[in-house]
C-alpha positions as CSV (number, residue, x, y, z in Angstrom):
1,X,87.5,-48.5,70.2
2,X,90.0,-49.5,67.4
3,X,89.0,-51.3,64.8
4,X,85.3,-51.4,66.1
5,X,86.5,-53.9,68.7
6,X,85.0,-53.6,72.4
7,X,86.0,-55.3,75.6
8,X,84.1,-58.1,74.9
9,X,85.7,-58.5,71.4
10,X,89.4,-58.4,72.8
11,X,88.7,-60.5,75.8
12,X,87.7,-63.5,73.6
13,X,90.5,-63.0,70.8
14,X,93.5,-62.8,73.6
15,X,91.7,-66.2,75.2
16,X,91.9,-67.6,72.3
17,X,94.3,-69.7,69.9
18,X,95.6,-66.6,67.8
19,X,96.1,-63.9,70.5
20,X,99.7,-63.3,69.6
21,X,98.4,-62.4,66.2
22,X,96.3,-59.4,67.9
23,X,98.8,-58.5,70.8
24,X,100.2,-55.7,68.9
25,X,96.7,-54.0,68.2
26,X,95.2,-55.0,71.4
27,X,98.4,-53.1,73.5
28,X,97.5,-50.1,71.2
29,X,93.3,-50.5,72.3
30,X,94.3,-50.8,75.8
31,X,96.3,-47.7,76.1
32,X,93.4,-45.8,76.4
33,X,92.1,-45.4,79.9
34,X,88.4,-46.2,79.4
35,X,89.3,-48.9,77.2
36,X,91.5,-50.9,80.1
37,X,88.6,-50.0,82.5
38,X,86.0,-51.9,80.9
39,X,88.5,-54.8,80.0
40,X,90.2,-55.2,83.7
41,X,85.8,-55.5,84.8
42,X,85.1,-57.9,82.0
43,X,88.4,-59.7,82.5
44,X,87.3,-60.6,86.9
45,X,84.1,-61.8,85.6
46,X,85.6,-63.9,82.7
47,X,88.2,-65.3,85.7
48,X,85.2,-65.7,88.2
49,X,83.0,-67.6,85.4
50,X,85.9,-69.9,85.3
51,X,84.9,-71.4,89.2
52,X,81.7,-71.9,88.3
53,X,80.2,-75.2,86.9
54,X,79.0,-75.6,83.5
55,X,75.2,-75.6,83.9
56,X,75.7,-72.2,86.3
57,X,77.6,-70.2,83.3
58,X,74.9,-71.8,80.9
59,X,72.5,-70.1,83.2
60,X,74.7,-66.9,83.4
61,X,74.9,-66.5,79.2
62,X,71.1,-67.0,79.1
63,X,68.2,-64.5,79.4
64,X,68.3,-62.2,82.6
65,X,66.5,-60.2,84.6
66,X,66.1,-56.3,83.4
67,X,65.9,-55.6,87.2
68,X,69.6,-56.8,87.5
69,X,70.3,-55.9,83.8
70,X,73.8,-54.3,83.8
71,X,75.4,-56.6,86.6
72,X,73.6,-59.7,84.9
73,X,74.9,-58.4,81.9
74,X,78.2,-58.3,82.8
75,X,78.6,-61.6,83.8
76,X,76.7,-62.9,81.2
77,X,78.4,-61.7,78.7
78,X,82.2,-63.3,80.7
79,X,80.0,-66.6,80.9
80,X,78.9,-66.9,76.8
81,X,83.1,-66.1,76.1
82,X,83.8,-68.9,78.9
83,X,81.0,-71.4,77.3
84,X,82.3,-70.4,73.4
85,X,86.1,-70.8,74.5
86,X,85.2,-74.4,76.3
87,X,83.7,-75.7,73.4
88,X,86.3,-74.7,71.0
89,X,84.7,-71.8,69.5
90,X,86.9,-69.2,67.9
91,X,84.8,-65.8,68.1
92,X,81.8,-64.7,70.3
93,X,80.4,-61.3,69.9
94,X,77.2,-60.3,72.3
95,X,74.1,-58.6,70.2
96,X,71.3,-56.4,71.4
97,X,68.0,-56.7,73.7
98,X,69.8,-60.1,74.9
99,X,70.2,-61.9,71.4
100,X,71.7,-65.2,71.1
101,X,75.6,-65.1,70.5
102,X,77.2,-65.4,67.2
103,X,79.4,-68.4,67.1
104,X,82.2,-69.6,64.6
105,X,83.0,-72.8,65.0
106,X,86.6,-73.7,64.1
107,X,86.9,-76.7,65.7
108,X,88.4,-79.8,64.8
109,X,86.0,-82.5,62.6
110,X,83.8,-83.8,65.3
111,X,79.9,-83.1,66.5
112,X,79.1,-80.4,68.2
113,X,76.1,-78.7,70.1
114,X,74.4,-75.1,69.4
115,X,73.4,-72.9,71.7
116,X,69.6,-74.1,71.0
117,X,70.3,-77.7,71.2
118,X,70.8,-78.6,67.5
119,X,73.8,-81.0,67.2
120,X,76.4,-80.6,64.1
121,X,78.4,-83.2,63.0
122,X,81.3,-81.3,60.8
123,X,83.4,-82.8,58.1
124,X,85.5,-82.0,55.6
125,X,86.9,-78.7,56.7
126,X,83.0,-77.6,56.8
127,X,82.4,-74.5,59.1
128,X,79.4,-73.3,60.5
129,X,78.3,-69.7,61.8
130,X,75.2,-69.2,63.6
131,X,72.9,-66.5,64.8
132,X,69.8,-67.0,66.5
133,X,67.6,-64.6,67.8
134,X,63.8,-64.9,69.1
135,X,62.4,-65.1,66.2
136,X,64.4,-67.4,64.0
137,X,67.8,-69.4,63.9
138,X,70.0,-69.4,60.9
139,X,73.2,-70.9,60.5
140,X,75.5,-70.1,57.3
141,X,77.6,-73.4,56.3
142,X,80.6,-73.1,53.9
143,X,82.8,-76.0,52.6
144,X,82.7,-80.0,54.0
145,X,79.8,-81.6,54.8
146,X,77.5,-81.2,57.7
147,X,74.5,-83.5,59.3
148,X,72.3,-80.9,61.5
149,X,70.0,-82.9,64.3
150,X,67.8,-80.3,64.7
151,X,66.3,-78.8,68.3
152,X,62.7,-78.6,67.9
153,X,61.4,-75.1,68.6
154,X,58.0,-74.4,66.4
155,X,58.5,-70.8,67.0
156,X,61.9,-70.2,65.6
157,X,62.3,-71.7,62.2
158,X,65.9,-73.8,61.5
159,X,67.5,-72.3,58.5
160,X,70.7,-73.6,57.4
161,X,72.2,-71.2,53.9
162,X,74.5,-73.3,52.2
163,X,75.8,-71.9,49.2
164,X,72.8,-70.9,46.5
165,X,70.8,-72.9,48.9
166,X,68.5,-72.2,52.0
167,X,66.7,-75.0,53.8
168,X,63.9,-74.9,56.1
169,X,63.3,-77.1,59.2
170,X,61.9,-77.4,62.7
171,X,62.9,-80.0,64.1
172,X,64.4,-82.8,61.8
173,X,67.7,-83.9,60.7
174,X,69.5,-83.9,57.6
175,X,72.5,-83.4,55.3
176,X,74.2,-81.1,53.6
177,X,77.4,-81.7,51.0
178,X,79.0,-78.6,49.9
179,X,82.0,-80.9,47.8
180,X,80.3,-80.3,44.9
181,X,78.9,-78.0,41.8
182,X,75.8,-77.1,43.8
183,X,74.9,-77.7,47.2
184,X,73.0,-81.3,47.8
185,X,70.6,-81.8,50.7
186,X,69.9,-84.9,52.1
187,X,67.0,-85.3,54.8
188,X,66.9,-88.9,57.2
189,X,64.3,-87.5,59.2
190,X,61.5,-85.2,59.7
191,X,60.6,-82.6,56.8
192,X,62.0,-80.0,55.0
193,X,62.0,-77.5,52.8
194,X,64.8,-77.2,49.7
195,X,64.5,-73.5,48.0
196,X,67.4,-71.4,46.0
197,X,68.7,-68.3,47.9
198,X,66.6,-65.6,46.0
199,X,63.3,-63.5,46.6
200,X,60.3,-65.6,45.7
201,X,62.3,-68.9,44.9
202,X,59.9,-71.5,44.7
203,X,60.5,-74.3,47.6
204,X,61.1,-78.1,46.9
205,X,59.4,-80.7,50.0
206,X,61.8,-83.5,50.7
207,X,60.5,-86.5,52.4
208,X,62.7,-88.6,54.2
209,X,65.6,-90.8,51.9
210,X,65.1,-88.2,49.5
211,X,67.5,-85.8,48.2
212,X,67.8,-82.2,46.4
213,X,70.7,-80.5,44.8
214,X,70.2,-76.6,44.4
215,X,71.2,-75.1,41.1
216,X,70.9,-71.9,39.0
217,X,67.6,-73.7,38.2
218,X,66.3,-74.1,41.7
219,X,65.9,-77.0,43.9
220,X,65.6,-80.8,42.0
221,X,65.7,-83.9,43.8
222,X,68.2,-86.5,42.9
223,X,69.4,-90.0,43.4
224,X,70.6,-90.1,47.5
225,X,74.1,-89.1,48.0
226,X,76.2,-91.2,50.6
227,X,75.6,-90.5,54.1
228,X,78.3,-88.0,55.4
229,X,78.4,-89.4,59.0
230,X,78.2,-92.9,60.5
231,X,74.5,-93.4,61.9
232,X,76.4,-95.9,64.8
233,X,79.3,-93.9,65.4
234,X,79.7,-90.1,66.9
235,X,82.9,-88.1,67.4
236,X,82.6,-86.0,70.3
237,X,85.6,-82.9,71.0
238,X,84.3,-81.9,74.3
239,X,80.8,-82.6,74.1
240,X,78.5,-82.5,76.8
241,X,77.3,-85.8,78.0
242,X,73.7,-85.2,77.8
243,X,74.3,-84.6,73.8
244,X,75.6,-88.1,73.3
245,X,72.9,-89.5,75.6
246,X,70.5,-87.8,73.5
247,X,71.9,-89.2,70.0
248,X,72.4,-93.0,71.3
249,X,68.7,-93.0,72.6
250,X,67.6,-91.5,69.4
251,X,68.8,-95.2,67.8
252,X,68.4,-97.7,70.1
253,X,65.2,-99.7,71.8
254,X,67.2,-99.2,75.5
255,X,67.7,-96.0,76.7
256,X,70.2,-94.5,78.6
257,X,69.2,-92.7,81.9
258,X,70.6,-90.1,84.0
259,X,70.0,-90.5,87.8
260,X,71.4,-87.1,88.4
261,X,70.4,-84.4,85.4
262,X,73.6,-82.5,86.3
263,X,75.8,-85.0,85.0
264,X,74.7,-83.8,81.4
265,X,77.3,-81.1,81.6
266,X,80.2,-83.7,81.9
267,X,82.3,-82.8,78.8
268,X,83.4,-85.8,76.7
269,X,85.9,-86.4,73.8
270,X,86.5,-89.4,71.9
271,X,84.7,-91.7,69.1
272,X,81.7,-93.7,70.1
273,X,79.9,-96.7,68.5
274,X,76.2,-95.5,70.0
275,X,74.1,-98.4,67.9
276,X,74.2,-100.4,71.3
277,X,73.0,-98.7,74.2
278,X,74.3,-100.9,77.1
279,X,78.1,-101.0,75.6
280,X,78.1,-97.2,75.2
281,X,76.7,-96.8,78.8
282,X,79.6,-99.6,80.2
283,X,82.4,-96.8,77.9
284,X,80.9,-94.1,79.6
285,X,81.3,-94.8,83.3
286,X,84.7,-96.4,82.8
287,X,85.5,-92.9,81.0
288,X,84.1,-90.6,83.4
289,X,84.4,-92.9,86.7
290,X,80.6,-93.1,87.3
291,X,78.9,-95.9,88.0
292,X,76.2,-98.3,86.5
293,X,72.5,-99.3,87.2
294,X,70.1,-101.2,85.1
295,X,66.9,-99.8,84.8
296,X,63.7,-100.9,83.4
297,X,64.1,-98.8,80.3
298,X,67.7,-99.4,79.9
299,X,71.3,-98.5,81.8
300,X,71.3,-95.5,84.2
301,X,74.6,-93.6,84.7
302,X,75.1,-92.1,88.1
303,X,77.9,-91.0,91.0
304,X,80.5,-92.9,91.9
């Protein structure tokens, strides 16, 4: 290897935006024999992933059987570049023992969803890297500001290090602005916990409406900043339909239904008013040509 880069490694850099940038280096990996072996193997899974629907290469990226381990592996490893390419990801490497991949998202401002469920809502030129294993999910955010809907999983703390700061949830949401001196946290729901990034820091509780900003000092709560995102409105860049179903039924009395659960995977882009359950439903089928029931929770989106 050159550089420390593997197959996977050039595989997802010459999919991506900035593969003229690496041509030169790549030409120069790729000389080698071995090298263009394992890329041409890697490079007729990543192409055979690309038939496949979105739920089957979510199911291909995911935990596998040892008994099938280095076929399974294979393939998983083309599906997680597919799935980090089709979401606008800019880098995917695969770790160890089947650990979660480690994403850099790069994307334009909008919401997007992690590979455990969370959603992120980016802004300002805020950029998120993630990396989740089984025993704990931590994301490091840098610049902007950032509202994290977090995916509840009691056995793998939500971390989120921001700056001098490191807060603690399991399944909440809240708000991070990095514009500033010092990081500031903001939580709307749930609990968590505010503490400085140092051995032993001492950790500040936020309930929700309340807010901390984490100096040389540690954490101290402070008047609430602004809210960084629209509660009624969502910007989706290729998000999964399930993910906007999800946030719109997490604000309204009428929920929106599925009739089919594959229809989740439908990607969607554009900016949505979700305060009103029934409008955003009506948006949705016209955008994706689906039709419309009323059930007696709320509107159910099905096939044409």
């Amino acid at each position: 290897m050159i550089g420390g880069r593997n197959a996977e490694d050039w595989l997802a850099l010459m999919e991506g935006p900035d593969a003229e940038r690496y041509r030169a280096a790549f030409e120069a990996w790729h000389d080698d024999p071995a090298n263009a072996k394992a890329y041409a193997i890697l490079r007729r899974d990543f192409e055979a992933t690309s038939q496949l629907s979105a739920q089957e290469i979510a199911s291909l990226a995911g935990p596998y059987d040892a008994a099938r381990r280095k076929r399974h592996q294979q393939w998983a490893i083309a599906a997680a570049i597919m799935l980090s390419l089709s979401a606008g990801f800019a880098w995917t490497a695969i770790g160890p023992d089947a650990a979660k991949p480690v994403i850099a998202i790069t994307g334009p401002t909008g919401e997007q969803r992690l590979d455990d469920g969370t959603l992120v809502a980016l802004l300002d030129g805020a950029k998120v890297e993630t990396q989740f294993t089984r025993s704990e999910r931590v994301v490091t955010m840098t610049g902007g500001r950032a509202r994290f809907t977090v995916a509840h999983d009691a056995s793998r703390p939500f971390r989120v290090v921001a700056g001098t700061s490191v807060t603690t949830a399991l399944g909440t949401v809240f708000e991070i602005d990095m514009r500033g001196a010092a990081p500031r946290i903001r939580l709307l729901e749930g609990s968590v916990d505010v503490a400085r990034r140092s051995a032993g820091s001492p950790a500040l509780r936020l309930a929700p409406g309340e807010s901390a900003e984490v100096g040389a000092d540690g954490p101290r709560r402070v008047p609430a900043m602004a809210s960084p995102v629209a509660t009624s409105k969502l910007d989706a860049d290729n998000l999964p339909l399930g993910a906007i179903v999800d946030r719109a039924n997490r604000v309204n009395r009428r929920k929106i239904g599925l009739a089919d659960p594959a229809l989740a995977a439908l990607r969607v882009s554009g900016r949505f008013e979700i305060g009103d359950g029934d409008a955003l439903a009506r948006k949705l089928a016209a955008a994706l040509d689906l039709g419309l029931d009323t059930g007696p929770s709320g509107p159910i989106l099905k096939h044409p």
